[in-house]
N, C-alpha and C positions, 0 to 999 in steps of 0.2 A: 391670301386668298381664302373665301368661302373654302373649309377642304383645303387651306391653306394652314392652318393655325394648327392643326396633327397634334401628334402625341404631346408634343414637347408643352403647348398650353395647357391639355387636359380640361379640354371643353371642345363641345360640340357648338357652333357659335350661338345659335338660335335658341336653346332650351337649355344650358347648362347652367352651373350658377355664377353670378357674376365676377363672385372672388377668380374665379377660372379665366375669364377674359385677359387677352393681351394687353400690354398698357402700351399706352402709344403717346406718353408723357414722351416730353422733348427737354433732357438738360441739358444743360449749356456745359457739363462735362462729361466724363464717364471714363470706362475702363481703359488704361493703357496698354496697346498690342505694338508689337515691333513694328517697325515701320509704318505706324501711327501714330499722332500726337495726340494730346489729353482733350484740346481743346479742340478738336477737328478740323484744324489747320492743314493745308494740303501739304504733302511729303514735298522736301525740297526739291526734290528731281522736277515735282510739278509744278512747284515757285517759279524754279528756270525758265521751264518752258511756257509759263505765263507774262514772265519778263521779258524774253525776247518778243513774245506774238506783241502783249502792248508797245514794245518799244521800236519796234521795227513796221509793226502794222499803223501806229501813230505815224510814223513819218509819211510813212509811204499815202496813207489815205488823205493827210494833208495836201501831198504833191496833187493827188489824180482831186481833189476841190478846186483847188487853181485854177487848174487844169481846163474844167469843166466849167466854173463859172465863167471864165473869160471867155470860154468859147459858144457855152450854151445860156451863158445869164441863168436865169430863175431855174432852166430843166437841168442844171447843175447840183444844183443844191439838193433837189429830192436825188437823181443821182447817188449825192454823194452820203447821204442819209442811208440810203440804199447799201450802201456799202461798207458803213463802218458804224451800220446802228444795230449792235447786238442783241442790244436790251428787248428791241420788238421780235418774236421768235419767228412770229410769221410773215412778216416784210417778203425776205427771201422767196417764201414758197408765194405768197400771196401775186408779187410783182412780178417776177420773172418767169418766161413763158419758158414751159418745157414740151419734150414730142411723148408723153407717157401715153396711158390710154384713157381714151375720150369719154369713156361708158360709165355710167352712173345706178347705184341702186338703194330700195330702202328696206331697213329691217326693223320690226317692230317687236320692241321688247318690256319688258315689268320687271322693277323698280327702276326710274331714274337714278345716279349715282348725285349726292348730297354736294360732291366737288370734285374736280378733275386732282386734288390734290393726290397721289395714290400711296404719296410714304405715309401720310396719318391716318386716311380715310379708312376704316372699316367697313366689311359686308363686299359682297359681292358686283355690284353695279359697277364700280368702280376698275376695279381689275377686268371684268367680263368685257370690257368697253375699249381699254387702252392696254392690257397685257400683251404683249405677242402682235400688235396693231402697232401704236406709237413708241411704245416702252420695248427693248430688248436687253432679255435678258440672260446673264453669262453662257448660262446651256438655254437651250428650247425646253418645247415640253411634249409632245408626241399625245396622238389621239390615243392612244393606250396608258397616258399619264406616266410616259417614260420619260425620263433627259436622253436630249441629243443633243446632236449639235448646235451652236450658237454663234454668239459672239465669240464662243471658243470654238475649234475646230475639230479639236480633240482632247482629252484629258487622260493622265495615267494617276494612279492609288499607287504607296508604298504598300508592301507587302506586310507592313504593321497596321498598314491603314489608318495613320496618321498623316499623311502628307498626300497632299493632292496638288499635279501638275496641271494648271491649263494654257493651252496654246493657241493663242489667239486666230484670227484672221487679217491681215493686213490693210489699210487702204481703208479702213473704215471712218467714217464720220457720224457726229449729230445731224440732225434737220438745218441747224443751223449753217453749217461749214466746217467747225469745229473737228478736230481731230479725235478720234477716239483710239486710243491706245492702254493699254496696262495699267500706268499711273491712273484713269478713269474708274479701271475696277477695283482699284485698292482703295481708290476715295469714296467711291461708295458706299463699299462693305463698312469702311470705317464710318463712314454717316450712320450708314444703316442700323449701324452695331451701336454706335453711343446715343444715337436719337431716337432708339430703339421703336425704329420703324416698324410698320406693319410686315412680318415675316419674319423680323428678328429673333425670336423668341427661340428658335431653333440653333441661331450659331452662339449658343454659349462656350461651347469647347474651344472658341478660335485660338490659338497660343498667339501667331499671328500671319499677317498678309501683304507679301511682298511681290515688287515687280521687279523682273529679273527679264531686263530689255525690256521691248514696247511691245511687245509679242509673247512675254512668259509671264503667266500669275501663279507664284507657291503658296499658299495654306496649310500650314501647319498646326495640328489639334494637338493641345493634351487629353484629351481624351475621342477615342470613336466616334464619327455621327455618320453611321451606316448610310443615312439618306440625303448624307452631305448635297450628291449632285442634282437628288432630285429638288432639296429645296433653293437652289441657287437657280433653277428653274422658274418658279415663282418671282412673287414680289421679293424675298432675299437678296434673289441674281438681281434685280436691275442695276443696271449700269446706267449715271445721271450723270450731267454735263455742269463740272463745277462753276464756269462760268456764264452760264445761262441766264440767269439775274431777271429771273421770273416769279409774276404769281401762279403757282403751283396751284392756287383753288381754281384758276378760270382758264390756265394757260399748260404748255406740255411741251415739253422740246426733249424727242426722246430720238434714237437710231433706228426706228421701225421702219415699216415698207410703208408705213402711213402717217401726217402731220396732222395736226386739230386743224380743221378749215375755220368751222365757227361754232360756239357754245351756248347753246338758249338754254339756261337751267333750267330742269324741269322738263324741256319739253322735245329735244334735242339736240343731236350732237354730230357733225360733220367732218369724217374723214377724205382729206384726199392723198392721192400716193405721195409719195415723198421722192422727188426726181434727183434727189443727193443721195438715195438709200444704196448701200454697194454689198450688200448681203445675199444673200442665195435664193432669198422668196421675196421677190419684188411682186408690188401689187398688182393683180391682173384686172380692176377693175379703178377706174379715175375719180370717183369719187360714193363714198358708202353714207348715208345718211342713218343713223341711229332714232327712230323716232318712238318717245316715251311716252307708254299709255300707264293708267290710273290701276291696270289691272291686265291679267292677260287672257281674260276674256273679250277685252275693247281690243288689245291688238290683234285677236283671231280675227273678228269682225272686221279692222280695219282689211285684214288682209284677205276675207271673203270680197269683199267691195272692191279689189286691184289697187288699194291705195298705197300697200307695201310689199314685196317681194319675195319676206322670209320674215319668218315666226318662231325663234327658237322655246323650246318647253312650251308648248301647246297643251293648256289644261283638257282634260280628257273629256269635259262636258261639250267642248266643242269641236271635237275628233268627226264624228257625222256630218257636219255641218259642213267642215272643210274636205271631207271625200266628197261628196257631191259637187266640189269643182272640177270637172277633166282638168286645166292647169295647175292642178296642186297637187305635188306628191305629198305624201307625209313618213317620215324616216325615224326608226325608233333607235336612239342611241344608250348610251350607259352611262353611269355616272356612280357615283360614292356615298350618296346621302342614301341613309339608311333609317329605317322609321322601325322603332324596337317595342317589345311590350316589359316593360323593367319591374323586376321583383324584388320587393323590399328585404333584403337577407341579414336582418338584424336580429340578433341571438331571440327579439323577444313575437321575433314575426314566426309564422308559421312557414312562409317560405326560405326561413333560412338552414332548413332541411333541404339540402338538394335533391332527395327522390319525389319532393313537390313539386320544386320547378321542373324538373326530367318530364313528371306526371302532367304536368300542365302543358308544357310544348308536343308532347302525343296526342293530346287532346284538341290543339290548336290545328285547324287545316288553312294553312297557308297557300296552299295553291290557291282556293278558296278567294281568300285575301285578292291573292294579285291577280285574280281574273274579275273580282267587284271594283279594284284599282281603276285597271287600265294601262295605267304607266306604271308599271311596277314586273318585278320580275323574284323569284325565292332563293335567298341566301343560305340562311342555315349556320353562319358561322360570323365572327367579326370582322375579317376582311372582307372585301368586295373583290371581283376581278379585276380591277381597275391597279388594286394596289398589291405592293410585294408581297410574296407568303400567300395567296389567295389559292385557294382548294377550295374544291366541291362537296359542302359541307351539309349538304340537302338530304342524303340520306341516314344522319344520326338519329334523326328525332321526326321520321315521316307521322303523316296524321294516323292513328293508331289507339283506340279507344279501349280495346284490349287491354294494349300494355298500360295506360292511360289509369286505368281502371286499379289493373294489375299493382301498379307501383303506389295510387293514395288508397289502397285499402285500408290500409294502419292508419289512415287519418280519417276520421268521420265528418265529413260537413253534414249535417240536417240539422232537426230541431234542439231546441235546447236542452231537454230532458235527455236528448241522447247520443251528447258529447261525450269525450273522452278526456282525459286529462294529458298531455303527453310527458313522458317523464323530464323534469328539468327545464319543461317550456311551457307555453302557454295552454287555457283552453279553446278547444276550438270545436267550431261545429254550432256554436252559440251566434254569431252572427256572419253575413255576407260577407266576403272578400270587397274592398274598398277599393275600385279603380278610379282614380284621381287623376284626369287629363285635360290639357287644353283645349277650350271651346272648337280653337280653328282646325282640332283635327275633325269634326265633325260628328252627330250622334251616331250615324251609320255603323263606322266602326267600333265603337265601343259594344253600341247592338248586338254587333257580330262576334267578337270575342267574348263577350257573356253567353250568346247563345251555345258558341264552341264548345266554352267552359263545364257549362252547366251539362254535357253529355257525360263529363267525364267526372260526374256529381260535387262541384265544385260553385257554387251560389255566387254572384259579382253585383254588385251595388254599385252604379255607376253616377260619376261628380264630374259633371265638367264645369272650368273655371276660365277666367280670364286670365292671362302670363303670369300677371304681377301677383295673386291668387294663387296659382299653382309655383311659381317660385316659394311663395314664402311656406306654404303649407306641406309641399312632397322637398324640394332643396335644402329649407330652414329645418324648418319642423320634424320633417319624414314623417309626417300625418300621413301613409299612405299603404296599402299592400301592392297595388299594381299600378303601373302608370304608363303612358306612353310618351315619348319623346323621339328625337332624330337627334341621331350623329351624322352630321355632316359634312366633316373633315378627312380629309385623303391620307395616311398613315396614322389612324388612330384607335389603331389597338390598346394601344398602351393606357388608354382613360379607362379603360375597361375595369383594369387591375390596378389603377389608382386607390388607395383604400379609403379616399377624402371622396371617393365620389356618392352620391348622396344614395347607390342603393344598399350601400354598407356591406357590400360582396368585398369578402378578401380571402385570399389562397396564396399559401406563401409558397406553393410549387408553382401557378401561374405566373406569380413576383420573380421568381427567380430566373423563369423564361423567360420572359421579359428582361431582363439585366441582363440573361445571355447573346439575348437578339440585339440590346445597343451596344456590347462587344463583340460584333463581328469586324472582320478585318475584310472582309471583301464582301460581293453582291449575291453570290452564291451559298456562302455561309448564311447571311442575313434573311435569305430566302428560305433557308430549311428549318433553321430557329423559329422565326416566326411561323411558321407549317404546324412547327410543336404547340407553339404558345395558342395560336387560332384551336386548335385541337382541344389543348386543357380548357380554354374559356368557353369553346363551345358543349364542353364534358358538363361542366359546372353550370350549366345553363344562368347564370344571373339575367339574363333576358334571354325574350325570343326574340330573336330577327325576324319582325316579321314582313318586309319585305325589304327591297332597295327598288329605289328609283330608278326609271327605265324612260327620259322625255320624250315624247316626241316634236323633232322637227318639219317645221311646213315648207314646202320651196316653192316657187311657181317657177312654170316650164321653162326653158332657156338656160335659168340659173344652175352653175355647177360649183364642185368645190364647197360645199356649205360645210363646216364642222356636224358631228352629232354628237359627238361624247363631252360629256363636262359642259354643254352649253351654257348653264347658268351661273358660273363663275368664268371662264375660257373659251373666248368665240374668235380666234386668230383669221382674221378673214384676208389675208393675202390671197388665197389660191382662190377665193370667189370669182367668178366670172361668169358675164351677162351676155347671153348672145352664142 
């Protein structure tokens, strides 16, 4: 997931450099874990129970064909198609009437997902659409971007934090009919892990993954992964139906409270409940239509007009527009993407004095910021609320000209004649600070961060570029002093302290907190590590936070239940309800 790929990739998805992206290559082998095989062959236990179901479901679907054609001629045969045709995922839900609920709604969202496939698919549409809807996953995921419960019930950690129990729920099936038990989550993880699906990138430590009954899954790490249950939450956890014998780009046969009704690429996408679902959030509404606009100012529009229901991430140019409906509320949620101003701290930059950077986030007024935003809210530090370790890190560096002042005295920015030399570094004071950022963030704020700047006598020369432009120039190059970017991954601190990341900030006492924080053995320890490491990166200023994302969602009257946090990756819409 967007806010899926965390520390473990060490990229932010949208703006990092590419070397950093996940691979999502597909071999035909990969690592050996215990009770998995090289070639992704399912564990004999599942061999068994695939022998009996073909062998015994063969006879038996033979008998009831007979059966039905001699009795009903031609309504036999779809009948019996009906019955023993797996391969069609949707047969099932499509033909057979169920008593679920009858109510239907539409939400209009930006970007369409490129394919319903969700193990290779990258980016967010993809997940946002089918996560937590069609797909379920080992734990849930909680508006607060906690695990809970799931398709496990409950879960216990050794006291090494190595070993992770989970204990299923009983009785559970696919969309299809299919049985979902234990053997289902080991084959996954084992896909997951050797076709190194999208999420993988995190269960490197696996030693290996056993089912112990139909109701027990063990995990055992050679090494720590603190946030083991939150990523088995995600794309990680899905658990997929080995015998499904689907295409993945257009088709979905997942344990959700919701099945794919029908797929128009591009333009939408139709859920309806799944009347096989035996899980604890069954859909409260009969059928959800997903409809894909060009931009999310066309789906604000559509949704001023009554054409759609709900609007999640409502660009803030059209926040007015939609208060002027009595039936629209609009609800401001949280989220993890975070929009930075990054300083170049390479020995020969002048920001690689940290009383610069210190100097320059006093001078920045962020409040500022996130009230020219909109959707935005002040950070202050590398976490977000959303994720472990998060402290209220706003009042280290408030807007402060004074100290601002105070701390780049010893550095001269003005004219040329009347620089300084500093010892052992470069000179400065001879030209503008070079802000180097993407066009789509727009000119405004750069505007405004120069204007910041320049209180705290600090000169900004501002470049904006196209992506592929500011890739090669501030990631390749490091042609840059200031830049702006977003991290927008949910546990990723850790790119921070990365010493490959392109603003050449490195602290080997931040390093080291960070090594402490992936050696924790419980969720309590892991929280207070990171408390320290957010503290040190926020000391060190290698950016300012300058703000986090803050969406707003649209609903018209009736509708309840709507998610608000993490909408543009994570929109679980079971609890929605119309009426």
């Amino acid at each position: 997931m967007r806010k899926e790929h965390s520390r473990h990739s060490r990229t932010s998805r949208s703006t990092m450099p590419p070397s950093y992206q996940p691979t999502n290559a597909m071999p035909t082998d990969g690592p050996s874990y215990d009770g998995m095989d090289r070639a992704g062959a399912p564990a004999s236990r599942r061999e068994a129970r695939a022998a009996r179901r073909a062998q015994s479901g063969g006879i038996k679907s033979v008998a009831v064909f007979l059966v039905l054609l001699l009795v009903f001629g031609g309504a036999g045969w779809a009948a019996y198609t009906m019955l023993v045709d797996h391969r069609n995922p949707f047969a099932s839900l499509t033909d057979l009437g169920d008593s679920g609920p009858k109510t239907s709604l539409t939400i209009g969202l930006s970007p369409a997902p490129k394919s319903l496939d969700i193990r290779t698919q990258s980016g967010d549409a993809v997940s946002q659409a089918l996560l937590g809807n069609v797909y379920e996953t080992l734990l849930n995921r909680s508006q607060q971007n906690k695990p809970e419960a799931g398709i496990a019930k409950s879960w216990t950690t050794s006291d090494d934090g190595l070993t992770y129990t989970f204990h299923l729920n009983g009785g559970l099936t696919f969309s299809n009919g299919h049985t979902l038990d234990a053997d289902d989550v080991v084959w996954s993880l084992q896909q997951t892990i050797q076709h190194k699906y999208v999420g993988a990138d995190g269960l490197d430590g696996l030693a290996s993954v056993k089912a112990n009954g139909p109701t027990t899954v063990v995990i055992t790490l050679n090494k720590t992964i603190p946030d083991l249950a939150w990523l088995l939450s995600g794309r990680a956890g899905i658990v997929y139906d080995a015998e499904a014998g689907i295409d993945y780009a257009t088709q979905a046969v997942g344990s959700g409270p919701f099945t794919v009704k029908k797929w128009d690429a591009g333009s939408s996408l139709t859920l309806r409940h799944n009347p096989k679902y035996r899980g604890a959030n069954a859909a409260k509404t009969g059928t959800i239509t997903l409809r894909y606009y060009d931009n999310a100012g066309l789906a604000a529009t559509a949704m001023a007009k009554g054409e759609v229901d709900a609007v999640p991430n409502v660009a803030t140019d059209d926040l007015d527009t939609l208060r002027s409906h009595d039936d629209i509320t609009l609800k401001q949620g949280d989220s993890y993407e975070k929009v930075l101003l990054g300083f170049n701290s390479d020995d020969n930059s002048l920001f690689s004095d940290a009383h610069v950077r210190q100097g320059a986030r006093y001078a920045l007024d962020n409040a500022a910021l996130v009230k020219e935003n909109g959707a935005a809210g002040e950070l202050g530090g590398p976490i977000s609320s959303l994720d472990p370790g998060y402290e209220d890190l706003t009042g280290l560096y408030p807007h402060d000209i004074t100290k601002a002042l105070s701390l780049l005295n010893y550095f001269v920015f003005r004219a040329p004649s009347e620089y300084r030399k500093m010892p052992n570094g470069p000179q400065i004071g001879d030209r503008p600070m070079k802000l180097v950022y993407p066009q789509r963030y727009g000119r405004q704020l750069g505007e405004t961060i120069k204007e910041q700047l320049a209180q705290g006598d600090i000169p900004v020369d501002i470049t904006m570029v196209d992506d592929a432009t500011w890739q090669k120039r501030v990631v390749e190059k490091r042609d840059f002093d200031m830049t702006i970017f977003t991290m927008d991954s949910s546990h990723d601190v850790g790119d921070l302290v990365d010493p490959d990341l392109f603003l050449n900030y490195t602290s080997s006492k931040a390093e080291e907190l960070y090594k402490n924080a992936q050696a924790s053995k419980n969720d309590q320890e892991y929280e207070q590590r990171l408390k320290a490491l957010a503290r040190q990166v926020a000391s060190d200023s290698p950016v300012d936070w300058l703000y986090v994302s803050r969406p707003w969602v649209a609903v018209r009257s009736g509708i309840t239940g709507m998610p608000t946090n993490m909408v543009d990756c994570y929109l679980p819409l079971a609890g929605v309800a119309k009426g």
